[in-house]
PyMOL Python script that loads the backbone (N, CA, C, O; Angstrom):
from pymol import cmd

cmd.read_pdbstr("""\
ATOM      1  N   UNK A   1      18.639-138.904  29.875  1.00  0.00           N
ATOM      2  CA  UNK A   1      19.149-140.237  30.120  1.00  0.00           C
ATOM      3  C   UNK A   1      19.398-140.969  28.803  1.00  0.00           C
ATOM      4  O   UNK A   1      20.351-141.731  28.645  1.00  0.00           O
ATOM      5  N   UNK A   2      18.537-140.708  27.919  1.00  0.00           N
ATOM      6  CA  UNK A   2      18.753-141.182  26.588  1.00  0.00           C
ATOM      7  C   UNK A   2      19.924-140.911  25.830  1.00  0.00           C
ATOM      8  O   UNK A   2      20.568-141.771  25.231  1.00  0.00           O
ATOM      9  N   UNK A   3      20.193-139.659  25.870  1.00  0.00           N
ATOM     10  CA  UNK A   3      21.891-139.292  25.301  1.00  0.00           C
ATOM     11  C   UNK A   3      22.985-139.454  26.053  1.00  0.00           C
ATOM     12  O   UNK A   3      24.089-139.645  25.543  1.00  0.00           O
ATOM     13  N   UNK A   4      22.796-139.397  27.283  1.00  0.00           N
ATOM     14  CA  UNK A   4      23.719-140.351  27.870  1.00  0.00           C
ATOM     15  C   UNK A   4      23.907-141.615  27.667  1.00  0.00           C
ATOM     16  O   UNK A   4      25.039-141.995  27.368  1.00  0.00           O
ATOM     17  N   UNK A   5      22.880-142.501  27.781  1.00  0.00           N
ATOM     18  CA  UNK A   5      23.333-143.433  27.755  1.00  0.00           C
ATOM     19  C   UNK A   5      23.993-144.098  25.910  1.00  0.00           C
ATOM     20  O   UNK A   5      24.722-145.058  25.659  1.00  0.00           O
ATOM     21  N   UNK A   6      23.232-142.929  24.824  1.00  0.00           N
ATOM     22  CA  UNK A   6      23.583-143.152  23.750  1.00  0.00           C
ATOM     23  C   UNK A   6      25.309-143.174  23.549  1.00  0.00           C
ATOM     24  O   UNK A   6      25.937-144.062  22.972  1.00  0.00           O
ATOM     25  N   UNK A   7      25.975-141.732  24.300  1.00  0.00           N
ATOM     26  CA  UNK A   7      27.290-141.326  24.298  1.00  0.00           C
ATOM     27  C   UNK A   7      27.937-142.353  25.063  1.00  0.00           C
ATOM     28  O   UNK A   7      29.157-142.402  24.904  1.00  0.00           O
ATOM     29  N   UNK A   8      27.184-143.596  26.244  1.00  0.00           N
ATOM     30  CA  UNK A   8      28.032-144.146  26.888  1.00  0.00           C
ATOM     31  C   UNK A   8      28.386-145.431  25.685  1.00  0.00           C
ATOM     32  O   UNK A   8      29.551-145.786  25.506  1.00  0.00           O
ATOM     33  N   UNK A   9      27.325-146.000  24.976  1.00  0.00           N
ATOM     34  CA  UNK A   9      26.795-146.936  24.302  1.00  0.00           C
ATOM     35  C   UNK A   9      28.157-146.826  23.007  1.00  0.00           C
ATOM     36  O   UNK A   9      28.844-147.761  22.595  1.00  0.00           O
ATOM     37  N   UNK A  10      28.202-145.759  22.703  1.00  0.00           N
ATOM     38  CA  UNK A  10      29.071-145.419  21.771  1.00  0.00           C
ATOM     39  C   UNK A  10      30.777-145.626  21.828  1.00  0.00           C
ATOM     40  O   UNK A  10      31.595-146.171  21.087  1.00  0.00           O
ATOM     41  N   UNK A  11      30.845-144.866  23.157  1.00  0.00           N
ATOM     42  CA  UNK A  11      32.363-145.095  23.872  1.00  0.00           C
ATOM     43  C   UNK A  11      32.819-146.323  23.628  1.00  0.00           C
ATOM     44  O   UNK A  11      33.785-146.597  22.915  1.00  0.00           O
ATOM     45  N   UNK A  12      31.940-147.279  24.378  1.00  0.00           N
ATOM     46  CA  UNK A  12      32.285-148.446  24.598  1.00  0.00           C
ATOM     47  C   UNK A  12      32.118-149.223  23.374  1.00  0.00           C
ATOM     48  O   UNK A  12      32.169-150.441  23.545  1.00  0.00           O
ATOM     49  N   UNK A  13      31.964-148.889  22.400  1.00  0.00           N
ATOM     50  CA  UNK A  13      31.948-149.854  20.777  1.00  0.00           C
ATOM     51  C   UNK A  13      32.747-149.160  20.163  1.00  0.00           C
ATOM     52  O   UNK A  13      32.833-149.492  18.981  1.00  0.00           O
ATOM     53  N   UNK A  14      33.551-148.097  20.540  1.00  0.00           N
ATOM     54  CA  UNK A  14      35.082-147.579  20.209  1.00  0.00           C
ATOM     55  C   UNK A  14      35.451-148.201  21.058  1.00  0.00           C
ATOM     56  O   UNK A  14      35.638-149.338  20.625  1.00  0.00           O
ATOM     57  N   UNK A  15      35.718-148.126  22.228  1.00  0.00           N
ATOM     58  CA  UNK A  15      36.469-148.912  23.391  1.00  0.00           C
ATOM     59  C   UNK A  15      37.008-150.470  22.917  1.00  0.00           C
ATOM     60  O   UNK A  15      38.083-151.040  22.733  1.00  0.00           O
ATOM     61  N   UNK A  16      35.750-150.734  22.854  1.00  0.00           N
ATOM     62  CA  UNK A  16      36.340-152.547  22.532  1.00  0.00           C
ATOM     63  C   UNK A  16      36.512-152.739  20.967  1.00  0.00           C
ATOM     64  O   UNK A  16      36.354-153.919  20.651  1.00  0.00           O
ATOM     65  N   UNK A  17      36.779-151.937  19.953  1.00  0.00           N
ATOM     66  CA  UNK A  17      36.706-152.034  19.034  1.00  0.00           C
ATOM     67  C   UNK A  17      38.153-151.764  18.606  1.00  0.00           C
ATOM     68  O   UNK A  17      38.608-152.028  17.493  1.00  0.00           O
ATOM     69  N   UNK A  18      38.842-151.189  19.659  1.00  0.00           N
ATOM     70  CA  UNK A  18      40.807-150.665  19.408  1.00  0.00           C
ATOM     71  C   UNK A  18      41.259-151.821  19.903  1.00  0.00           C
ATOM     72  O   UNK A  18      42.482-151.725  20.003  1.00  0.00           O
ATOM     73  N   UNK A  19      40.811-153.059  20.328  1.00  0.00           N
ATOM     74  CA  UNK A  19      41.591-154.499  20.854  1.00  0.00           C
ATOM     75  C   UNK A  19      41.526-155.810  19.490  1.00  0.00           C
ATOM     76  O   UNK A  19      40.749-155.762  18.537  1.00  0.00           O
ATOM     77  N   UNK A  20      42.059-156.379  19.622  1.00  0.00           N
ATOM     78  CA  UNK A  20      42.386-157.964  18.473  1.00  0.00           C
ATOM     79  C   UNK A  20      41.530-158.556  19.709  1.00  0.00           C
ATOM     80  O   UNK A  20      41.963-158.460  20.857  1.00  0.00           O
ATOM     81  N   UNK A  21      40.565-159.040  19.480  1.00  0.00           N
ATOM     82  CA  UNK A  21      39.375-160.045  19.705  1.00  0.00           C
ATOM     83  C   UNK A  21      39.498-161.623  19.087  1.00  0.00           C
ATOM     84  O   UNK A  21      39.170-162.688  19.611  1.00  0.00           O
ATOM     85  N   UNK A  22      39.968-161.405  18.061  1.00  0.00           N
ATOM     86  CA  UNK A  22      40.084-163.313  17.597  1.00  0.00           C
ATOM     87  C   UNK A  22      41.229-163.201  16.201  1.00  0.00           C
ATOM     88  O   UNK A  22      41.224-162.534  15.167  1.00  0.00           O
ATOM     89  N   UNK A  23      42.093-164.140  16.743  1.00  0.00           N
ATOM     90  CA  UNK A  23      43.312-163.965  15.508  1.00  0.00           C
ATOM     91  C   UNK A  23      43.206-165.404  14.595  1.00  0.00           C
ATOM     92  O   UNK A  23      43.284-166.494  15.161  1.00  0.00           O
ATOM     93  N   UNK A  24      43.050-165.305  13.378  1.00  0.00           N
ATOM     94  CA  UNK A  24      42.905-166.536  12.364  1.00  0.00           C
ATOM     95  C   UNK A  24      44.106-166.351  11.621  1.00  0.00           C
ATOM     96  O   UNK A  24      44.704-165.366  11.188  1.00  0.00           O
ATOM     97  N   UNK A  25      44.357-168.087  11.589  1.00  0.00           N
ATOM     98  CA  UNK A  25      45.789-168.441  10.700  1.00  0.00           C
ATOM     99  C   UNK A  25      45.203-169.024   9.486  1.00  0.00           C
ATOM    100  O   UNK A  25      44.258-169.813   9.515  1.00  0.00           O
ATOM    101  N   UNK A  26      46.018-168.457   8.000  1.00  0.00           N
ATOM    102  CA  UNK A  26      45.150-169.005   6.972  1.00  0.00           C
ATOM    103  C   UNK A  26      46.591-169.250   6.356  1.00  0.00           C
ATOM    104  O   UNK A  26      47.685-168.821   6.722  1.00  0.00           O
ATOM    105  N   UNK A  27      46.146-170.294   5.028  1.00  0.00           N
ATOM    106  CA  UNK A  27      47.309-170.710   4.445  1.00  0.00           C
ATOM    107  C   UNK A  27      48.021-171.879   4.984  1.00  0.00           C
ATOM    108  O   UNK A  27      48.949-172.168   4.229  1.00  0.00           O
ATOM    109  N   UNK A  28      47.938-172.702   6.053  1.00  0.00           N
ATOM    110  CA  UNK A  28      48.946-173.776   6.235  1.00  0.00           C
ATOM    111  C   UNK A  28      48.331-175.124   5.464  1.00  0.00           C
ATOM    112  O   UNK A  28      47.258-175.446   4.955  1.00  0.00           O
ATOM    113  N   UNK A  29      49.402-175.610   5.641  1.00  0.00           N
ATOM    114  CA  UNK A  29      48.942-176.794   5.012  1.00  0.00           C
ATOM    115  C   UNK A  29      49.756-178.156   5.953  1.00  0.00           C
ATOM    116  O   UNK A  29      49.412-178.945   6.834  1.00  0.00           O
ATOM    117  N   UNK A  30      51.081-177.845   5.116  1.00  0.00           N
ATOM    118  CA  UNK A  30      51.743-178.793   6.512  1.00  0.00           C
ATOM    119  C   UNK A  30      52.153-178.283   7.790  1.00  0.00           C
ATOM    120  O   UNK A  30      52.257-179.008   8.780  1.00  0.00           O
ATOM    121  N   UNK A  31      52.389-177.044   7.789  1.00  0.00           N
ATOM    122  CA  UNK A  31      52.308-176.553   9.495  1.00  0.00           C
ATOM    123  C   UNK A  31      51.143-176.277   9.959  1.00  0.00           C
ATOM    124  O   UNK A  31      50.404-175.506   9.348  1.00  0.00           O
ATOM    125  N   UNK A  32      50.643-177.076  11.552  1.00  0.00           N
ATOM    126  CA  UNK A  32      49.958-176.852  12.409  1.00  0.00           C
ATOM    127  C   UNK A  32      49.635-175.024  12.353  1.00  0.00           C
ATOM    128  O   UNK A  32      50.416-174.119  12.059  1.00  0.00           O
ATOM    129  N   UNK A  33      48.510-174.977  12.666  1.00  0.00           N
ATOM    130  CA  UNK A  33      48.208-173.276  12.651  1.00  0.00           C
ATOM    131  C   UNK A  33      48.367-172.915  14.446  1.00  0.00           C
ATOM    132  O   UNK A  33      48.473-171.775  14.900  1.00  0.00           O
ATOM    133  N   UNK A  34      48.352-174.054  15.181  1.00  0.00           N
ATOM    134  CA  UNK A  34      49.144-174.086  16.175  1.00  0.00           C
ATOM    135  C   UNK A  34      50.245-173.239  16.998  1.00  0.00           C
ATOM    136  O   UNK A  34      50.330-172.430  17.922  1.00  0.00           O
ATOM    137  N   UNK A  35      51.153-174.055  15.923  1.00  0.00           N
ATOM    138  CA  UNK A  35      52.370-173.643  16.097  1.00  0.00           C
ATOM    139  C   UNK A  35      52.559-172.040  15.462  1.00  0.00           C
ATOM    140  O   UNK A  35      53.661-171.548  15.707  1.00  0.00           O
ATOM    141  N   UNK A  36      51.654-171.225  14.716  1.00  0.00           N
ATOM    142  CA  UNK A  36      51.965-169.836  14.494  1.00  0.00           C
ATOM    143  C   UNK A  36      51.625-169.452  15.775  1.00  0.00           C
ATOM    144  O   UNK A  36      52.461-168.938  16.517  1.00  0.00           O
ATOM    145  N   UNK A  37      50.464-169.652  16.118  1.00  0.00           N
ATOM    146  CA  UNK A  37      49.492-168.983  17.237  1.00  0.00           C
ATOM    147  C   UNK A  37      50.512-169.196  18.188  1.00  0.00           C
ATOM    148  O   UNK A  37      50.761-168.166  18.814  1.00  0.00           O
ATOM    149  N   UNK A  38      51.317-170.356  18.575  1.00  0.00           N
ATOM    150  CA  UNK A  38      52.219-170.551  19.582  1.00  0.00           C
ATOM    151  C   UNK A  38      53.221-169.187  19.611  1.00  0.00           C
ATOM    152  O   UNK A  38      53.266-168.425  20.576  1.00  0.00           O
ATOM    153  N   UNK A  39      54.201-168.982  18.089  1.00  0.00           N
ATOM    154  CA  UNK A  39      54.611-168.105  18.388  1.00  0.00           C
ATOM    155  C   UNK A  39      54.242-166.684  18.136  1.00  0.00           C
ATOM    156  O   UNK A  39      55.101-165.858  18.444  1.00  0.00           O
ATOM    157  N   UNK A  40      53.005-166.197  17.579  1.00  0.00           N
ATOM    158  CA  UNK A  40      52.535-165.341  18.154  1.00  0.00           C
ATOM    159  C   UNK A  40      52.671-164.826  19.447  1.00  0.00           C
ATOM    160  O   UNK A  40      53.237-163.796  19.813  1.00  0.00           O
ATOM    161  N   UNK A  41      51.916-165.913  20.264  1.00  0.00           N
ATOM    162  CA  UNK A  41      52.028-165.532  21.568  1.00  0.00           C
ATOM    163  C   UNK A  41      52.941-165.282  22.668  1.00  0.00           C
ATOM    164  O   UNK A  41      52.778-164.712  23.746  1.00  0.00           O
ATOM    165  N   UNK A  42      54.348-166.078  21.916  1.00  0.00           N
ATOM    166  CA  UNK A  42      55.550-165.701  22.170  1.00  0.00           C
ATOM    167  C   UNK A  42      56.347-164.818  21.986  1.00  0.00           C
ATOM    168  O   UNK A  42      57.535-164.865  22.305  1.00  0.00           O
ATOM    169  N   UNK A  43      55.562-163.551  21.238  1.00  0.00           N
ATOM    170  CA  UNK A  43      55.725-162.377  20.498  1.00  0.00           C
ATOM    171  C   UNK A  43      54.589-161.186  21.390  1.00  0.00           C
ATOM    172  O   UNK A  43      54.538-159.976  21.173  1.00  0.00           O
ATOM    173  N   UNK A  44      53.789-161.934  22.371  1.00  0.00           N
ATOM    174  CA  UNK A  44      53.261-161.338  22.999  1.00  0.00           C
ATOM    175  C   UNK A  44      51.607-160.849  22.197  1.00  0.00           C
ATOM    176  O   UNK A  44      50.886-159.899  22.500  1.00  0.00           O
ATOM    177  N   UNK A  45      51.416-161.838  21.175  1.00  0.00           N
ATOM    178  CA  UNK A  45      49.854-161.227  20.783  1.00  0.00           C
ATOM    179  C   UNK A  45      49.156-162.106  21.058  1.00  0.00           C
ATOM    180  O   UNK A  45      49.445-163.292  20.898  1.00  0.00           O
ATOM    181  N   UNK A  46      47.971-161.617  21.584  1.00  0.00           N
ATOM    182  CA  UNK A  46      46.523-162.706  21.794  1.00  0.00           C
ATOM    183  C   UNK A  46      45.837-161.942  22.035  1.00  0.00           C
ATOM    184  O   UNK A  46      46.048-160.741  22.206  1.00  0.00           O
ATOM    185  N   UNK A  47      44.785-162.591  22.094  1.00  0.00           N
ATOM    186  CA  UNK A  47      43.222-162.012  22.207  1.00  0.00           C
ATOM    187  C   UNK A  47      43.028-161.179  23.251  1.00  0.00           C
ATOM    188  O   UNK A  47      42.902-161.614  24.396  1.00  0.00           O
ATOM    189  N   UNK A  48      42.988-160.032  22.986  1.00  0.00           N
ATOM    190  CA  UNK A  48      42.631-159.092  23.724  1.00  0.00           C
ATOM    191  C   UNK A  48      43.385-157.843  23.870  1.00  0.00           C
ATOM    192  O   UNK A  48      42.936-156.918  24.548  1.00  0.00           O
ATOM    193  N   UNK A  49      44.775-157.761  23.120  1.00  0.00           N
ATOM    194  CA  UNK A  49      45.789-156.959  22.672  1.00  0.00           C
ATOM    195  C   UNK A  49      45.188-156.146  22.350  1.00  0.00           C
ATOM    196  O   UNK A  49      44.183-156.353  21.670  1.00  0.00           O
ATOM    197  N   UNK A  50      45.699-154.497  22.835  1.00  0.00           N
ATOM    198  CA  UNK A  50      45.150-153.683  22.160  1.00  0.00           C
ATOM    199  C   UNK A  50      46.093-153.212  20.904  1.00  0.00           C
ATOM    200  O   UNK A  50      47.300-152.969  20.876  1.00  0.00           O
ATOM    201  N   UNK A  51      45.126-153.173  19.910  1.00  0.00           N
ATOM    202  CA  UNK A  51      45.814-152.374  18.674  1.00  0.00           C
ATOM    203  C   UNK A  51      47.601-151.307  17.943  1.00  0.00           C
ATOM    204  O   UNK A  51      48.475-151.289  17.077  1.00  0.00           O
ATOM    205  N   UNK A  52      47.086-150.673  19.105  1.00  0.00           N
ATOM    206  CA  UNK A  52      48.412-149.647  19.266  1.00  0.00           C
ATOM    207  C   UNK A  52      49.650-150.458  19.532  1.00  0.00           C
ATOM    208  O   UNK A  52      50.707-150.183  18.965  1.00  0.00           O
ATOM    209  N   UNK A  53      49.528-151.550  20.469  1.00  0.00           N
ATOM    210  CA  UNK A  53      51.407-152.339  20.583  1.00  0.00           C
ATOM    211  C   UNK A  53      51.352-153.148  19.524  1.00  0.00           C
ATOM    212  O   UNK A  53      52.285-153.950  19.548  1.00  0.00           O
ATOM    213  N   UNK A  54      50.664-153.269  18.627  1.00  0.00           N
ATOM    214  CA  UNK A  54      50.918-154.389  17.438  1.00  0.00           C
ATOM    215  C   UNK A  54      51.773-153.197  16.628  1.00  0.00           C
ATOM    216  O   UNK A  54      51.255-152.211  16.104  1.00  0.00           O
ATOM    217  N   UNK A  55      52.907-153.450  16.642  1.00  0.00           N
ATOM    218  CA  UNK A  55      53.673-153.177  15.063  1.00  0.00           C
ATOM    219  C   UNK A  55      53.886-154.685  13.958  1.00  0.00           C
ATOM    220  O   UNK A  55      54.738-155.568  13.859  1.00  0.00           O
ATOM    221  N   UNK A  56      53.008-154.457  13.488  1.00  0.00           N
ATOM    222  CA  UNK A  56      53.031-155.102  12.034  1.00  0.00           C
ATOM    223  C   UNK A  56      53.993-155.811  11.295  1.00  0.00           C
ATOM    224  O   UNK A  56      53.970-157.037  11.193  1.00  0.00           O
ATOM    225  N   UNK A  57      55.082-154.876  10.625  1.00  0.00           N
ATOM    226  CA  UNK A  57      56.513-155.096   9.539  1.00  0.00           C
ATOM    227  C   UNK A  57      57.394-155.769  10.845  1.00  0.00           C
ATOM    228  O   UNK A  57      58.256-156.612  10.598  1.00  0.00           O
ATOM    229  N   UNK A  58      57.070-155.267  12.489  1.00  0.00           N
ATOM    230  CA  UNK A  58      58.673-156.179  13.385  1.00  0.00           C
ATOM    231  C   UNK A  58      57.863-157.190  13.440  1.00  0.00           C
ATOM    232  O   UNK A  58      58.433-158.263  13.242  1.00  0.00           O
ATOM    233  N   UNK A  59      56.743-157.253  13.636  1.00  0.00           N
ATOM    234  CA  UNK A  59      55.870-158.487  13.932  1.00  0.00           C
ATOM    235  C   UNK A  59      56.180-159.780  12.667  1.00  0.00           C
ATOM    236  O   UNK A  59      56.363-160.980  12.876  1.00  0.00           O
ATOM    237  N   UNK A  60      56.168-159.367  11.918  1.00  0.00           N
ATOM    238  CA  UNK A  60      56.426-160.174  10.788  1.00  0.00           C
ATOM    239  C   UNK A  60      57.750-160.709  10.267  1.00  0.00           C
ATOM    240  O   UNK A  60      57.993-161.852   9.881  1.00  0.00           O
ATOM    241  N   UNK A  61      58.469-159.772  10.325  1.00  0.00           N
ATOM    242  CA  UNK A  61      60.060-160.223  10.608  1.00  0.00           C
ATOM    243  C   UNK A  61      60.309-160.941  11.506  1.00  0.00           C
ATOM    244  O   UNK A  61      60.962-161.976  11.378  1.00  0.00           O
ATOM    245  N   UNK A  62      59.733-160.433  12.798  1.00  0.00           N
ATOM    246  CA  UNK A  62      60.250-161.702  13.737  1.00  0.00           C
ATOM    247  C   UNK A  62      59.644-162.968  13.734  1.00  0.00           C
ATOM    248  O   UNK A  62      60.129-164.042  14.088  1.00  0.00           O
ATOM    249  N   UNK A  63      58.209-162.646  13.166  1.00  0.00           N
ATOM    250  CA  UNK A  63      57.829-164.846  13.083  1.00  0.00           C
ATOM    251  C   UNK A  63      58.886-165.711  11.415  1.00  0.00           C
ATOM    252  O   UNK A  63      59.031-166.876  11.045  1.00  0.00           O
ATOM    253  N   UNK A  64      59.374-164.371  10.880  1.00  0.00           N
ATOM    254  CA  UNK A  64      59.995-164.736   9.616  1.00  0.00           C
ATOM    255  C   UNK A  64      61.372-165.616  10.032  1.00  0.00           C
ATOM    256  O   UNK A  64      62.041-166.344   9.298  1.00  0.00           O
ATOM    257  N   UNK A  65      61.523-165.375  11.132  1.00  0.00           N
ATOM    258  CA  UNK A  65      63.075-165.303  11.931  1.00  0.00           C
ATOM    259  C   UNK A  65      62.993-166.772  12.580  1.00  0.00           C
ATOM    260  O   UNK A  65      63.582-167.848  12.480  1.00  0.00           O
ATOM    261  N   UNK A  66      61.961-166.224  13.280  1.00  0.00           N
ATOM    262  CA  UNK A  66      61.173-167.785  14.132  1.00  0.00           C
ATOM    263  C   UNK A  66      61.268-169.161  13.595  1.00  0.00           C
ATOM    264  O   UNK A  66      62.024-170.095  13.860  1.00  0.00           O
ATOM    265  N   UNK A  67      60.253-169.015  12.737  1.00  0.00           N
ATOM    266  CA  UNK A  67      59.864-170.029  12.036  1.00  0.00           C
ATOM    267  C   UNK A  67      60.431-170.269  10.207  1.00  0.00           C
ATOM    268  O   UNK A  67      59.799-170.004   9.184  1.00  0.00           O
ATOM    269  N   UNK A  68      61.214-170.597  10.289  1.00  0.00           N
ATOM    270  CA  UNK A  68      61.620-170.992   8.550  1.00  0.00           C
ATOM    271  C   UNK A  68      61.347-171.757   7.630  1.00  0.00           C
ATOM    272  O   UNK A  68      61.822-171.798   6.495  1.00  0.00           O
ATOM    273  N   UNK A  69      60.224-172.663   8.319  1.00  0.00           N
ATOM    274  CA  UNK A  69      59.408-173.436   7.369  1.00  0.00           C
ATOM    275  C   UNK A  69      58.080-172.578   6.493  1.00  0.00           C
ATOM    276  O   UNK A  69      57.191-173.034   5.775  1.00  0.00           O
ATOM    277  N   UNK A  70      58.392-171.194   6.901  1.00  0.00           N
ATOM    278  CA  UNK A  70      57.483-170.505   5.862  1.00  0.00           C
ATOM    279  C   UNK A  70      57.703-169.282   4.849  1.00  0.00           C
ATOM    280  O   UNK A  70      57.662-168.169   5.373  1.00  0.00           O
ATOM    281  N   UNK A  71      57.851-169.320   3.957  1.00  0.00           N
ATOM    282  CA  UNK A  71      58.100-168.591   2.783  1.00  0.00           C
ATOM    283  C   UNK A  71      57.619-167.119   2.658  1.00  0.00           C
ATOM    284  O   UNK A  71      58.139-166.245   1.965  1.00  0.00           O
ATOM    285  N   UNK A  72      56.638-167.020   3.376  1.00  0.00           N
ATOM    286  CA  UNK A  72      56.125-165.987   3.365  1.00  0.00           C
ATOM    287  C   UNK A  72      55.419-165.212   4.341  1.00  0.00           C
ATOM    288  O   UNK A  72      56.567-165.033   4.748  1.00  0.00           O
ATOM    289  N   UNK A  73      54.933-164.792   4.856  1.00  0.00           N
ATOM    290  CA  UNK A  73      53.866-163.959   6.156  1.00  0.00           C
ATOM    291  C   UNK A  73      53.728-162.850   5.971  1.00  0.00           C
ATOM    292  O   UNK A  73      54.659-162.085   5.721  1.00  0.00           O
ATOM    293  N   UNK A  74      52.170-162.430   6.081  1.00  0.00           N
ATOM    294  CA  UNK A  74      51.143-161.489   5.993  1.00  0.00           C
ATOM    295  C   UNK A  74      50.859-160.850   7.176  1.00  0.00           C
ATOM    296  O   UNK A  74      49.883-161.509   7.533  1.00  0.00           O
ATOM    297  N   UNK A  75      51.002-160.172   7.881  1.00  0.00           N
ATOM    298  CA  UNK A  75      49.946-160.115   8.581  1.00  0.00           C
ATOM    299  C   UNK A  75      48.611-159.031   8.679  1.00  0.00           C
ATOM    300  O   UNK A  75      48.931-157.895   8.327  1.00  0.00           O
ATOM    301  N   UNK A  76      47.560-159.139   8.981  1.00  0.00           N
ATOM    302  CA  UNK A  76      46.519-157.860   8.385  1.00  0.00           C
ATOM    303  C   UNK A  76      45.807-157.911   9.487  1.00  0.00           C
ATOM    304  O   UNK A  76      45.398-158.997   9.897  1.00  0.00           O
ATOM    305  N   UNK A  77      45.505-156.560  10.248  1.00  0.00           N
ATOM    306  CA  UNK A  77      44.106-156.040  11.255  1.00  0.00           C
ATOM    307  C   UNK A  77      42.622-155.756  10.564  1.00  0.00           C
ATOM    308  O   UNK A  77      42.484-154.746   9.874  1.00  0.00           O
ATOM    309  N   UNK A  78      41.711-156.511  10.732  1.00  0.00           N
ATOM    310  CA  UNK A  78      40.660-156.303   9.844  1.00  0.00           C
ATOM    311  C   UNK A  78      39.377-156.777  10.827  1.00  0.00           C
ATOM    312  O   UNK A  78      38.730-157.796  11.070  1.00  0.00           O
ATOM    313  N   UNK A  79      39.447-155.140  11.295  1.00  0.00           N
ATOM    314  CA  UNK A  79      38.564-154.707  12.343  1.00  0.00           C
ATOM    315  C   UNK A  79      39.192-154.866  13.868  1.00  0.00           C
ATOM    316  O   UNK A  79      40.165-154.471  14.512  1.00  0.00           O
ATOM    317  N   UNK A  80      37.795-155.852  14.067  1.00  0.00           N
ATOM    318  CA  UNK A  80      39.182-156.409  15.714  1.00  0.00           C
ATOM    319  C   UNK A  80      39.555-158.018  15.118  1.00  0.00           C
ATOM    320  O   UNK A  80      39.066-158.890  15.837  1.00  0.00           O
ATOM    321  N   UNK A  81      40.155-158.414  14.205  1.00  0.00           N
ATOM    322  CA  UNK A  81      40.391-159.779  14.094  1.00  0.00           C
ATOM    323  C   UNK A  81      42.034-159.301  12.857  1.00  0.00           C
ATOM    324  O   UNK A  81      42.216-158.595  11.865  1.00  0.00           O
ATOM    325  N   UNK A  82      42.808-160.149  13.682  1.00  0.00           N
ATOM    326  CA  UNK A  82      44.515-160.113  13.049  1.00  0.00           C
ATOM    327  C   UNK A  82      44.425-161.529  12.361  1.00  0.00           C
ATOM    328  O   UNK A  82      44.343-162.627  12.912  1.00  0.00           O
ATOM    329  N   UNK A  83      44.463-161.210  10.947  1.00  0.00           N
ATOM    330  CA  UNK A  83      44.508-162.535  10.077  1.00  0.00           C
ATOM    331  C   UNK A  83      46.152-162.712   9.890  1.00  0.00           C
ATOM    332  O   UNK A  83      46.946-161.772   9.912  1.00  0.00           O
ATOM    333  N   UNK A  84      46.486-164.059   9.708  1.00  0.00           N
ATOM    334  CA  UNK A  84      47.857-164.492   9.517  1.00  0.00           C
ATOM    335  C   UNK A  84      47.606-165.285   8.521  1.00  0.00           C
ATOM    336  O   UNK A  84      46.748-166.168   8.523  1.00  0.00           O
ATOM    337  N   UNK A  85      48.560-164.925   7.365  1.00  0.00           N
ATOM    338  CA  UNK A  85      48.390-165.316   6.534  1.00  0.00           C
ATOM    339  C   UNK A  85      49.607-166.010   5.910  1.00  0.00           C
ATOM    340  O   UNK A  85      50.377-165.139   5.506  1.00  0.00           O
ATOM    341  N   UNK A  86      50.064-167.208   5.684  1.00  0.00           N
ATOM    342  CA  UNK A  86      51.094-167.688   5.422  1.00  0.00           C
ATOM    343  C   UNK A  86      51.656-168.815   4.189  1.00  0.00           C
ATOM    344  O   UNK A  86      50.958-169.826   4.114  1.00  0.00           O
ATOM    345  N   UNK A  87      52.460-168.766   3.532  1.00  0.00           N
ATOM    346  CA  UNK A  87      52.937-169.398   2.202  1.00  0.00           C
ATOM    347  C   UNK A  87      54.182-170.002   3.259  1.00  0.00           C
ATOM    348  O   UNK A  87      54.998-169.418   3.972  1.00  0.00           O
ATOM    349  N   UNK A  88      53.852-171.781   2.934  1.00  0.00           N
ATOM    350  CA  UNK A  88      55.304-172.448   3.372  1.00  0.00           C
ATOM    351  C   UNK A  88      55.957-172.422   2.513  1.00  0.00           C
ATOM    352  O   UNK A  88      57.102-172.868   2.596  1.00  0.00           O
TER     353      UNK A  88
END
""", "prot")
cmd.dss("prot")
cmd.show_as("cartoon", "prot")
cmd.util.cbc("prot")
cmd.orient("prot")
């Protein structure tokens, strides 16, 4: 029962560990961090996304597209948390 439940214990901290759990916007100053998260989510990411449908480089092009009050965008997976990182 013990290695079972070790192998189940395990699964499941891979399991929930392939999803974006909490996404932080860093870098604004005069834009609302809001309004990224807005279109994030209009891009289809939020909390609880698993890993694998995030492409990155379209992800970033398209908030580049979106939004033109910003100069720059990052975006980075670091662990289960998607940092956004942005230069207006």
């Amino acid at each position: 029962m013990l290695l079972a439940g070790m192998i189940i214990c395990l699964a499941l901290v891979y399991g929930f560990s392939s999803f974006v759990w909490v996404i932080e916007v860093k870098g604004t100053e005069k834009l609302e961090a809001s309004v990224i998260m807005d279109a994030l989510r209009e891009n289809g990411i939020e909390p609880g996304i698993w890993k694998g449908h995030i492409n990155i480089r379209d992800l970033e092009n398209e908030l580049m597209i979106q939004l033109p009050q910003i100069s720059w965008l990052g975006l980075e997976l670091r662990g289960v948390k998607l940092v956004a990182e942005i230069v207006e």
